[in-house]
Steps between C-alpha positions, in 0.01 A plus 500: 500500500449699804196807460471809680220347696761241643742794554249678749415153630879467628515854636186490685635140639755687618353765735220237616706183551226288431335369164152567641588834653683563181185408272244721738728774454444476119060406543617166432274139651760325724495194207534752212815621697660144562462453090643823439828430766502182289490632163764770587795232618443294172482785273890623647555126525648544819389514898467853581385516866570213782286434760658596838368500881471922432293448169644493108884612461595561151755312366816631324268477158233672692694798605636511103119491428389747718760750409396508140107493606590878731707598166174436272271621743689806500464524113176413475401758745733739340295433160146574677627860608575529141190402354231788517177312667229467288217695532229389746173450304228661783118431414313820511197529814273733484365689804207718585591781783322813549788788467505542856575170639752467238705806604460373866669151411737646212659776805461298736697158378704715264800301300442223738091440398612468150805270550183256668376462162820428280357189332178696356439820326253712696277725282224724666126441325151566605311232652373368140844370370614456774611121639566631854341791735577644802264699704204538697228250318522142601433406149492781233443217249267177463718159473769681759589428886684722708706479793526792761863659537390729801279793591628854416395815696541900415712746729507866489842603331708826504862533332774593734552841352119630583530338863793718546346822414123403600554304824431138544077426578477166726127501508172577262462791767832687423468481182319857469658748280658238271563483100302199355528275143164359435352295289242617252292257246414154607782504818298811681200254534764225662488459822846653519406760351230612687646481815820706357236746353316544860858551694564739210206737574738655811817565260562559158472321153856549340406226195232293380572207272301209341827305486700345800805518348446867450397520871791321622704684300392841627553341878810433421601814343372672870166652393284362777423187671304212331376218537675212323537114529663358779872430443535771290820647751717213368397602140612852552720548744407851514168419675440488882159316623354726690271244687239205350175582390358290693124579419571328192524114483806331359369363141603115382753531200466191315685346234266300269649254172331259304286203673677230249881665424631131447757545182589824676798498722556889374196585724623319774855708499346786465215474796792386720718862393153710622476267797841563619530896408141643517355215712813478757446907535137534584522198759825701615263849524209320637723356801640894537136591531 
């Protein structure tokens, strides 16, 4: 009795002419193929194909046979459509990403970042639970190896809308007379902070913020210029670089996971989604300069 197996058999011998051409269509081994070709002519218990100088010709049985395969393929894919798919079971990773970073990657890669990680459920932890980080230690836990995904610098920022009424500054020198978001708590003592604090001294402070979300958000909204992580124009389109900061080195963003994840393709999947979205980006950024 012929199967459906022999029915795609005959239609991909067919289109390829050949058993072998036929069977590597299908991922079959060139002697799996032959058994199949033989199995499907004594099942209909007739020759389907002859062998000519231009490759197989179905026979009059053939053609009979590969009209009703099209017909059932045509059900059979008619029947998929109709069958909801079921729903994908996705293994939950955790990752550890300071709030910053995160809002950098999340603009940045948008619907597309997320889409990277269909096959695992990403859930934002601190660096205790979680089983991957990404950010500036090497390792932020014993047991763990990292691997470096580029180096990420700061730029001074303005939106759009305060350029237009403030003019546009294109060096440290003009920028005299300007509105400023700082940093205050633990970023004033960064070393982006303190050299936004210093250019500040010969304009104004407009808003001081322990938070860089806060301080991006007030850039964004026009207050002043900031200084904010590299990359951040293609998270808000709003912003305009004003020009690197270049007395500031370019710090190593690293994405560190388990030294022994064997058992744990969900971590693979996952590292591969931040490479290609947040790892693609900064190597994109640092090649911008």
């Amino acid at each position: 009795m012929l199967a459906w197996d022999h029915l795609r058999f005959a239609l991909a011998l067919a289109r390829h002419r050949t058993v072998a051409r036929a069977g590597a269509a299908l991922g079959m081994e060139p002697a799996a193929a032959a058994e199949r070709f033989r199995a499907m002519e004594e099942a209909a218990g007739a020759t389907l194909f002859l062998r000519t100088r231009s490759g197989l010709q179905p026979t009059d049985a053939g053609w009979r046979l590969l009209r009703a395969a099209e017909r059932l393929g045509e059900e059979m894919s008619r029947v998929k459509r109709a069958i909801p798919p079921a729903p994908m079971h996705r293994h939950r990773v955790r990752v550890a990403v300071d709030a910053e970073l995160a809002a950098l990657w999340l603009g940045a890669s948008g619907a597309v970042g997320l889409a990277g990680a269909a096959e695992v459920e990403l859930e934002l932890v601190g660096v205790a639970e979680a089983e991957l980080t990404l950010g500036w230690e090497r390792r932020a836990r014993p047991g763990w190896t990292a691997r470096r995904l580029g180096a990420l610098g700061v730029g001074l920022y303005a939106a759009g809308s305060y350029l237009g009424e403030r003019g546009r500054p294109r060096t440290p020198e003009s920028l005299a007379g300007h509105a400023w978001i700082l940093a205050s708590g633990a970023g004033a003592a960064s070393p982006a902070g303190r050299w936004a604090e210093r250019l500040a001294r010969s304009g104004t402070v407009a808003l001081r913020a322990a938070d860089p979300g806060l301080r991006t958000a007030a850039v964004v909204a026009g207050l002043g210029v900031g200084v904010l992580l590299q990359g951040s124009e293609d998270a808000h389109p709003e912003l305009v670089r004003l020009f690197p900061v270049l007395a500031l080195r370019a710090r190593a963003l690293w994405l560190g996971r388990p030294r022994d994840a064997r058992g744990h393709p969900q971590l693979g999947a996952a590292a591969k989604a931040l490479d290609l979205t947040l790892g693609e980006a900064v190597r994109r950024w640092e090649r911008r300069g």
